[in-house]
C-alpha positions as CSV (number, residue, x, y, z in Angstrom):
1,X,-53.0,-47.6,23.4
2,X,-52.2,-50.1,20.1
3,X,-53.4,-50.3,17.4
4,X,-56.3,-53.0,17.2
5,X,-55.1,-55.7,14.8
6,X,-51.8,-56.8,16.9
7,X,-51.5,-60.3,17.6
8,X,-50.6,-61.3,20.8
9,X,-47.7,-63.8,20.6
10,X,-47.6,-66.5,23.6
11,X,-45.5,-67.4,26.1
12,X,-43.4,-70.1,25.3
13,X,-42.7,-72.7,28.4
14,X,-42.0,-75.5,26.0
15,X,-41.0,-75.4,22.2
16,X,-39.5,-73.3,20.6
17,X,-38.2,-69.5,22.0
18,X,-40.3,-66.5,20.7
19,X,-38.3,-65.2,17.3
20,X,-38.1,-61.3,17.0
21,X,-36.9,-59.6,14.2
22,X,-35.3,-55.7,13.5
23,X,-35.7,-54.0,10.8
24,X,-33.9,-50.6,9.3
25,X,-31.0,-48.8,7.9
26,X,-29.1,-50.5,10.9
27,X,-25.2,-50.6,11.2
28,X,-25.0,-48.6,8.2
29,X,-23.1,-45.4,9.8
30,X,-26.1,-43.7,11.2
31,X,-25.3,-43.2,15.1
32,X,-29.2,-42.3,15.8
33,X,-30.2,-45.3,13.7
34,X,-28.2,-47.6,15.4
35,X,-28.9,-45.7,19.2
36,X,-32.4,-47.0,18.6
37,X,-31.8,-50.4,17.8
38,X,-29.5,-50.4,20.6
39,X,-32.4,-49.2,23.1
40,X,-35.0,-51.6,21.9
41,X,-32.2,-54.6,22.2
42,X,-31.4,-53.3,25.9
43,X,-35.3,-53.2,26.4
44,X,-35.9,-57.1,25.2
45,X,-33.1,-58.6,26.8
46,X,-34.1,-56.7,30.5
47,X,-37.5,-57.6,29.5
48,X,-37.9,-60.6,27.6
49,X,-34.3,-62.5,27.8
50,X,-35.8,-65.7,26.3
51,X,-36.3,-63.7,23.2
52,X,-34.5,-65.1,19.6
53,X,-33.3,-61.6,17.7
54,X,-32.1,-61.1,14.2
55,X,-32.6,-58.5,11.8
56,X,-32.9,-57.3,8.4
57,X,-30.4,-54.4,8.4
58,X,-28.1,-52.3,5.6
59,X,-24.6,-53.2,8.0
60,X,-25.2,-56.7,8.9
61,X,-21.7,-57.0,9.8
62,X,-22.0,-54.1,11.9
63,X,-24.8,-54.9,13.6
64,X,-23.7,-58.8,14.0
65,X,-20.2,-57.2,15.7
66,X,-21.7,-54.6,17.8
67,X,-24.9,-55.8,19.1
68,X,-24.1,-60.0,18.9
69,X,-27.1,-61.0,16.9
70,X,-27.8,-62.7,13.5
71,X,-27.7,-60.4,10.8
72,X,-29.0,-60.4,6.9
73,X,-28.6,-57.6,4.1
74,X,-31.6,-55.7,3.7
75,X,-31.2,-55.4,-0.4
76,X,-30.1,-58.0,-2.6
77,X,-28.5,-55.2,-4.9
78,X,-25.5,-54.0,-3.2
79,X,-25.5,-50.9,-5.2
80,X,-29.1,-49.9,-4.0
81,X,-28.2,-46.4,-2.8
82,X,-25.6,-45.6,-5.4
83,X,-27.0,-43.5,-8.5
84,X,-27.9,-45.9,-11.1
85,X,-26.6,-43.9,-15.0
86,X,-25.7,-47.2,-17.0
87,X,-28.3,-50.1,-18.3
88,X,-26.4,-52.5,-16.2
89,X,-27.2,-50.5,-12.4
90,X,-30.6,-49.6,-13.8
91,X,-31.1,-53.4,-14.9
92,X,-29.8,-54.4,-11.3
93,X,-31.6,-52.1,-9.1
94,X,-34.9,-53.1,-11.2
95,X,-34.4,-57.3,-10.6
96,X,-33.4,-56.2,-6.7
97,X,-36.9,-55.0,-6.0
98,X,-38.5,-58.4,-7.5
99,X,-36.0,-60.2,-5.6
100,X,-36.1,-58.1,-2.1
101,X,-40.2,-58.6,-2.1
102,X,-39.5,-62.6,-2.1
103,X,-36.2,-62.1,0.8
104,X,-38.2,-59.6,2.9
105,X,-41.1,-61.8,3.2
106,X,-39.1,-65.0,3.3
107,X,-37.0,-63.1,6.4
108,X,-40.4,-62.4,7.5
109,X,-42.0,-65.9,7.5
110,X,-39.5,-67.2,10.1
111,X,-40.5,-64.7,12.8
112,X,-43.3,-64.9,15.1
113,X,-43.0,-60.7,15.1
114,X,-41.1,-57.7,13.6
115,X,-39.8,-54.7,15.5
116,X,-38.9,-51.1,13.4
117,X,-36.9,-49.4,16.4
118,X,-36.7,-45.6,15.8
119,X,-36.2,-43.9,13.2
120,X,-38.0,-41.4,10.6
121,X,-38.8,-44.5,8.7
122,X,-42.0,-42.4,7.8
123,X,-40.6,-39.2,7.0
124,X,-38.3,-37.4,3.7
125,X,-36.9,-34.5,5.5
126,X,-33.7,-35.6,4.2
127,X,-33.2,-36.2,0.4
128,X,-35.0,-39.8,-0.5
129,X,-35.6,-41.9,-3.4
130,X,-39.5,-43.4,-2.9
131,X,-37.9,-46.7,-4.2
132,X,-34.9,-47.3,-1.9
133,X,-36.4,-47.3,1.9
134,X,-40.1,-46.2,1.7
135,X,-40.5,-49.3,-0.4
136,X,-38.1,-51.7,1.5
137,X,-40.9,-50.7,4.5
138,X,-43.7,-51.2,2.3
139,X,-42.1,-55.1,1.6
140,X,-42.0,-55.8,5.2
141,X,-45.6,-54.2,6.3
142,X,-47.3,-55.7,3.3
143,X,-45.5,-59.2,4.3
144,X,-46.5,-59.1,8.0
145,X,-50.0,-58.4,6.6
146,X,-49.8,-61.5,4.6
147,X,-48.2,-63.9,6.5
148,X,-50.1,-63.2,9.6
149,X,-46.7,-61.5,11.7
150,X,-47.1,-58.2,13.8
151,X,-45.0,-55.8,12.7
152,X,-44.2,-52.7,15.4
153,X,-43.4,-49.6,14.2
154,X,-41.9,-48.2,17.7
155,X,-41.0,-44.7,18.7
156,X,-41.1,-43.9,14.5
157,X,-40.3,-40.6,13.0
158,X,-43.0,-39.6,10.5
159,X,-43.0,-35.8,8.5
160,X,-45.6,-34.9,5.5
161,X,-44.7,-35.9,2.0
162,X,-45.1,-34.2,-1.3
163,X,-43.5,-36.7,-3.5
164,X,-47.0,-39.2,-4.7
165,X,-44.8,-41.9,-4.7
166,X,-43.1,-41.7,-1.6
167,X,-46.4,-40.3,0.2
168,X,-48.3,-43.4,-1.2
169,X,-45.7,-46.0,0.1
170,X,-45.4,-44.7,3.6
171,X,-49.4,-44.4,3.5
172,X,-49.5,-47.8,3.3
173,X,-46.9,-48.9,5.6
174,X,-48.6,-47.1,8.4
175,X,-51.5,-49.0,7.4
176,X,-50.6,-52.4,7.4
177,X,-48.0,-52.4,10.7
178,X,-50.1,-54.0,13.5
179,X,-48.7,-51.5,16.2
180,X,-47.6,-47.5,15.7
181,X,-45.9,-45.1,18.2
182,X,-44.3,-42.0,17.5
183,X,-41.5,-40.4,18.8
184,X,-43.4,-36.6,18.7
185,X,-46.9,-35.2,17.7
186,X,-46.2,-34.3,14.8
187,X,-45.5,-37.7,13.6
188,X,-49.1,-38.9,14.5
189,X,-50.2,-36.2,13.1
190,X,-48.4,-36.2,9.9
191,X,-49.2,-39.7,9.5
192,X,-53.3,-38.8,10.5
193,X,-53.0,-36.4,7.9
194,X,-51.7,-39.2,5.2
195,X,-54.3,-41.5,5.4
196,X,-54.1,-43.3,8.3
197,X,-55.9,-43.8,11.4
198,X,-54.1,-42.8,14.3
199,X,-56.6,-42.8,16.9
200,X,-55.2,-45.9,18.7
201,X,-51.5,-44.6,18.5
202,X,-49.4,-43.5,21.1
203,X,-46.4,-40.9,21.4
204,X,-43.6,-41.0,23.4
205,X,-40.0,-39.6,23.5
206,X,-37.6,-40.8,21.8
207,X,-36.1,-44.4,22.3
208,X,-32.5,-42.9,22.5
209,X,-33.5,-41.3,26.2
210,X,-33.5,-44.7,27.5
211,X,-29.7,-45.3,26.8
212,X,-27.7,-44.6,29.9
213,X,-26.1,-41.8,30.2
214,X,-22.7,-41.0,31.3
215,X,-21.8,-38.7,34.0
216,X,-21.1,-35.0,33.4
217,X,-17.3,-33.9,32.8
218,X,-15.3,-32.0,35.4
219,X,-14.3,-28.7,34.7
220,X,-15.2,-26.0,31.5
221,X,-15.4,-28.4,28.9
222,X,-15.1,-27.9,25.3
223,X,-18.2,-26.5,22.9
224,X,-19.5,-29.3,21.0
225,X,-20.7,-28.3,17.4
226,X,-22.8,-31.2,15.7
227,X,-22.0,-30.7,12.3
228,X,-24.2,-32.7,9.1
229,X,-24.1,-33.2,5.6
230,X,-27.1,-30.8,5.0
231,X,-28.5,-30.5,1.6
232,X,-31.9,-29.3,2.8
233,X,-35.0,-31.6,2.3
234,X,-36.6,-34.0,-0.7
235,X,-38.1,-30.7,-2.2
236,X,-35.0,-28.6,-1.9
237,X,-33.0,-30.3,-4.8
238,X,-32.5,-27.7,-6.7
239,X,-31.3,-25.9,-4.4
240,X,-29.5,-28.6,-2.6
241,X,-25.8,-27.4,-3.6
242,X,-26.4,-23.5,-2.3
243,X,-28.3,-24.5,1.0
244,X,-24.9,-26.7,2.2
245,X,-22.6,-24.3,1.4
246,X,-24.3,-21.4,3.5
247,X,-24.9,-24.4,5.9
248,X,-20.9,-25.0,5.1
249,X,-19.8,-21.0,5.5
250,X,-22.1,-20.3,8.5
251,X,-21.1,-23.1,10.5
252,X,-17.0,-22.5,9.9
253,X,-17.4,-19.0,10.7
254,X,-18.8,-19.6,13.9
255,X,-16.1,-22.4,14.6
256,X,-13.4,-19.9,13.6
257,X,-14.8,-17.0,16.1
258,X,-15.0,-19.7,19.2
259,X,-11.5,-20.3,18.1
260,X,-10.4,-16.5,18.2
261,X,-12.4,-16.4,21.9
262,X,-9.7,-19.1,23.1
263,X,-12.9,-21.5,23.1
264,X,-11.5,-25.5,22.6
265,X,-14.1,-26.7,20.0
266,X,-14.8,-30.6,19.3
267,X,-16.5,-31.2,16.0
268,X,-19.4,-34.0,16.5
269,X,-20.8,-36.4,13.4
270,X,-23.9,-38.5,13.3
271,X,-23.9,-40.4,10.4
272,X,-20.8,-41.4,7.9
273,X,-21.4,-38.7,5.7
274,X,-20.8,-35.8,7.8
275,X,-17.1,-37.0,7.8
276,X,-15.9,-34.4,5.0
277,X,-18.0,-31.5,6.3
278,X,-16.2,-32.1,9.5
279,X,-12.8,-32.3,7.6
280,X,-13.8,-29.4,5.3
281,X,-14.2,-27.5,8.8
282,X,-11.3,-28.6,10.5
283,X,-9.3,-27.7,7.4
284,X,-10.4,-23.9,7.1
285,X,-10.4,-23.0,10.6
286,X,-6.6,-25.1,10.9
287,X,-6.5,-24.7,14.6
288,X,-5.2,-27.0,17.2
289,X,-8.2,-25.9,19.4
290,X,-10.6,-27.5,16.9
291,X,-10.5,-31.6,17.2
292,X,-13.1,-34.1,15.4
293,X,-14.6,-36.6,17.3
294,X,-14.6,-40.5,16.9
295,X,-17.7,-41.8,18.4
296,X,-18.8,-45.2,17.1
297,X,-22.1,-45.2,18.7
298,X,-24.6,-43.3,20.2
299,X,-23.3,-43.8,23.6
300,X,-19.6,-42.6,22.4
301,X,-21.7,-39.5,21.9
302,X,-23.4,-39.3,24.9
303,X,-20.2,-39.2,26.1
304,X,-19.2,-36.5,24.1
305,X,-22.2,-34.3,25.0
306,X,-21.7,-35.1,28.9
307,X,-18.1,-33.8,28.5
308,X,-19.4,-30.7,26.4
309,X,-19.5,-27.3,28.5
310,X,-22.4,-26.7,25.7
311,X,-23.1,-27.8,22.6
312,X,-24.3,-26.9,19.4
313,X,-25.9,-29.4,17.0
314,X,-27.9,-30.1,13.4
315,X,-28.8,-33.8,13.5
316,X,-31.5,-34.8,15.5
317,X,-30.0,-37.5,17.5
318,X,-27.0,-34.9,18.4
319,X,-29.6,-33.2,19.7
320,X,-31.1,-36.3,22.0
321,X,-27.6,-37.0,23.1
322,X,-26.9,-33.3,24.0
323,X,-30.4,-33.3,25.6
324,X,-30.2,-36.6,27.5
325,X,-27.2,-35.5,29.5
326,X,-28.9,-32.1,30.3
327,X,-26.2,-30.3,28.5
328,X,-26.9,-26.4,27.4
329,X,-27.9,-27.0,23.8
330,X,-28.1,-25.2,21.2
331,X,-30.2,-26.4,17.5
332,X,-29.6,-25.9,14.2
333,X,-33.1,-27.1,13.1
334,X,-33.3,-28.5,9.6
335,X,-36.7,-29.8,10.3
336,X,-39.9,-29.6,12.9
337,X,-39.4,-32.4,14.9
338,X,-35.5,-30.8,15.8
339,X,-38.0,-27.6,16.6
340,X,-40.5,-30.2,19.0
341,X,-37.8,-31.9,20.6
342,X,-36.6,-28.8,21.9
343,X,-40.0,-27.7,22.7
344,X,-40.8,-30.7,24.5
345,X,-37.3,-30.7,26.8
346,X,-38.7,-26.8,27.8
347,X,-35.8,-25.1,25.5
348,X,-37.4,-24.1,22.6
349,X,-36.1,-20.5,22.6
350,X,-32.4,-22.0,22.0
351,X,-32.5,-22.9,17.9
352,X,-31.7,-20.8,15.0
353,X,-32.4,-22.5,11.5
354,X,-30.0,-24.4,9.7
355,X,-31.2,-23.1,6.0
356,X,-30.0,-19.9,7.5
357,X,-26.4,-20.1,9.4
358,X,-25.1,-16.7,9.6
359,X,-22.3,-17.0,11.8
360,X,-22.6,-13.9,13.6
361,X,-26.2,-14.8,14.6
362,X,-25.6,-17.8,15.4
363,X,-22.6,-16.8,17.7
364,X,-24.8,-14.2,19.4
365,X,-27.7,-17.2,20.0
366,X,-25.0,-19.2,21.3
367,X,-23.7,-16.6,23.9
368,X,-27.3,-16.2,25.0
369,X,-27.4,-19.7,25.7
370,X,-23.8,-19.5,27.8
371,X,-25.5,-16.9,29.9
372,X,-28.7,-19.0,30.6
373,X,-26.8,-22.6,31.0
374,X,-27.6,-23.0,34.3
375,X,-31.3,-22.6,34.0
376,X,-31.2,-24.6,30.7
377,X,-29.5,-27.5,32.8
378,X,-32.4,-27.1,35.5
379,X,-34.8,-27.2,33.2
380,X,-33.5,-30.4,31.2
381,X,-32.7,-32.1,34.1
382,X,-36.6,-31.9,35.3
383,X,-38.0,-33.1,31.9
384,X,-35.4,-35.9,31.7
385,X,-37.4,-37.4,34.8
386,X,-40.7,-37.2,32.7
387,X,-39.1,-38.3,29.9
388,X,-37.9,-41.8,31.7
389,X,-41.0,-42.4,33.1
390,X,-42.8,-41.8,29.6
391,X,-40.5,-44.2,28.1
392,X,-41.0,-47.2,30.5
393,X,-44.5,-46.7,30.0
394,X,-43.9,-47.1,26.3
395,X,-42.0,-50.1,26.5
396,X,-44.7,-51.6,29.3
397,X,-46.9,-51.2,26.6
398,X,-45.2,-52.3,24.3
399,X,-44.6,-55.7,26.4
400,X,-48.5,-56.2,26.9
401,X,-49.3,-55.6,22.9
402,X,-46.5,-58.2,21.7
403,X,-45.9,-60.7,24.4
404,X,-48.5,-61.1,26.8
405,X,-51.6,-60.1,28.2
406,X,-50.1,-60.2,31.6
407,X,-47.1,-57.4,31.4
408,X,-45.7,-55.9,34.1
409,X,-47.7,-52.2,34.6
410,X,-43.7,-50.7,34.8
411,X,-40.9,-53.0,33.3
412,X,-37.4,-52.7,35.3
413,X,-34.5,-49.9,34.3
414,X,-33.0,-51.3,31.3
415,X,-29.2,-51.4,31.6
């Protein structure tokens, strides 16, 4: 089901080609980010090859390099996610909001519709400013409002919000996109529970299950551990410096006893900042067992996970790419939806919070999990099939809400 405002666009036998836009923290070092984009781009060019697509991204030249499409900043003010202390950053940031509202619906104008691929666009379980992104969504919803262009928010992340601020901007977001899916229930739910009526919405799993994934390693691999920059959540600040370093101790601990079993580990990042936590890792434990991984995108980790005799992972889309190649996983849940992914892939017993890494408890968690792997592969491997289907689906429905009345029931295998 869609939600009952969307335009339909039309086909286009004559004229000009059908103009899509992305939008998001895109090419800016987040591997799940990017996995999404990367799913939805595989999806319209299997789908809809005739299909123009740009987008309105943090890493323009990123995106522009990896995926071969036209690219533009998402904020005027390059500094937009630095801490603004002087007059001259605070002066900055303040004219970048006037200006982004007159680029975002400018960008918006020239497209006949807008696609948000992924993400917890509508979610702050991760420290977040209401004026960086939440507001950055709230410019492109309110502009596809005004200017009459559909904008899809697709296979979204969505969490409750305390801050008024930030819980008023994604409010309204939800409300003025023309089309909402979620990647769980407790998105649509979290979003119902904001303000906004849900009752058209649909769930489905994530977009990063459609990506192709590569085939299992031979032999005992190593034990992937996903590691992240954890701080906590947006109302954990003050605490924010005591919850990493437990996060910090726990998880080096349990690196250094895989060590002293003769285990090989391989240290996994998802976004750009987890780079010194893996370092800080990989320099206490000072083995030549432990190695870091250098996955450029999602797929590079899929690759990692496949190869993985099990793995053990914080960040969420760790977690998809451990999942999607029906490796034994293990989470390190920061947040409920890590807790309903694993729910939904029939594994829920295998988690232990991250706020809580003791690395003895953690180490005898992840020897439970070694002694049920091959159940836990049986069982992944038969939700991955319902997953699949769930997602083409989605994206058939996505096809009959923005391009035609007429979509296939079941769009092809995308590549």
């Amino acid at each position: 089901m869609t939600s009952a405002r969307l335009r339909v666009l039309p086909a286009r036998a004559d004229g000009p080609p059908v103009r899509v836009g992305v939008f998001g923290l895109l090419g800016s070092g987040n591997l799940g980010n990017d996995g999404s984009l990367d799913a939805v781009l595989r999806y319209l060019r299997a789908e809809h090859p005739d299909v123009v697509v740009d987008a309105l991204c943090g890493g323009p030249e990123t995106v522009t390099a990896r995926y071969g499409i036209a690219a533009t900043r998402l904020h005027w003010y390059r500094g937009e996610y630095r801490t603004a202390s002087r007059a001259g950053a605070i002066a900055g940031k303040a004219l970048g909001k006037a200006v982004d509202a007159v680029r975002t619906a400018a960008w918006v104008r020239r497209h006949d519709a807008v696609i948000v691929p992924g993400m917890g666009v509508l979610e702050a379980t991760l420290p977040l400013r209401p004026w960086g992104f939440p507001y950055a969504l709230f410019l492109l919803c309110a502009s596809g409002r005004v200017l009459r262009t559909p904008v899809a928010l697709v296979g979204v992340g969505a969490a409750p919000v305390r801050d008024r601020a930030t819980r008023a901007l994604v409010r309204w977001s939800g409300r003025l996109a023309a089309y909402r899916s979620y990647r769980d229930d407790l998105s649509r739910d979290a979003l119902r529970e904001m303000g906004v009526d849900t009752s058209g919405d649909r769930v489905h799993p994530d977009l990063a299950f459609a990506l192709p994934a590569p085939e299992a390693g031979a032999g005992p691999g190593p034990v992937c551990v996903g590691v992240m920059d954890f701080h906590g959540g947006n109302d954990d600040r003050p605490r924010a410096e005591e919850i990493h370093r437990r996060y910090l101790d726990g998880t080096t601990g349990f690196v250094r006893a895989l060590v002293e079993d003769g285990r090989r580990v391989r240290l996994l990042t998802g976004d750009a900042c987890d780079a010194p936590v893996a370092a800080a890792i990989l320099d206490a434990v000072d083995s030549p067992l432990v190695s870091v991984s250098e996955a450029a995108c999602l797929t590079d980790l899929m690759a990692e996970t496949a190869a993985a005799g099990s793995v053990v992972a914080t960040r969420y889309h760790n977690l998809v790419c451990a999942l999607r190649t029906a490796t034994p996983t293990l989470a390190l849940s920061y947040a409920a939806k890590s807790d309903a992914l694993m729910d939904r892939m029939g594994v829920g017993d295998h988690r232990h919070p991250a706020r809580e890494v003791d690395a003895e408890q953690l180490l005898a968690r992840f020897r439970a999990l070694e002694k049920d792997a091959a159940d836990v592969r049986q069982t992944l491997a038969e939700h991955l099939g319902e997953v699949r289907q769930q997602l083409r689906s989605a994206f058939a429905d996505l096809s009959r809400a923005l391009f035609s009345a007429a979509a296939p029931d079941e769009p092809r295998e995308t590549p």
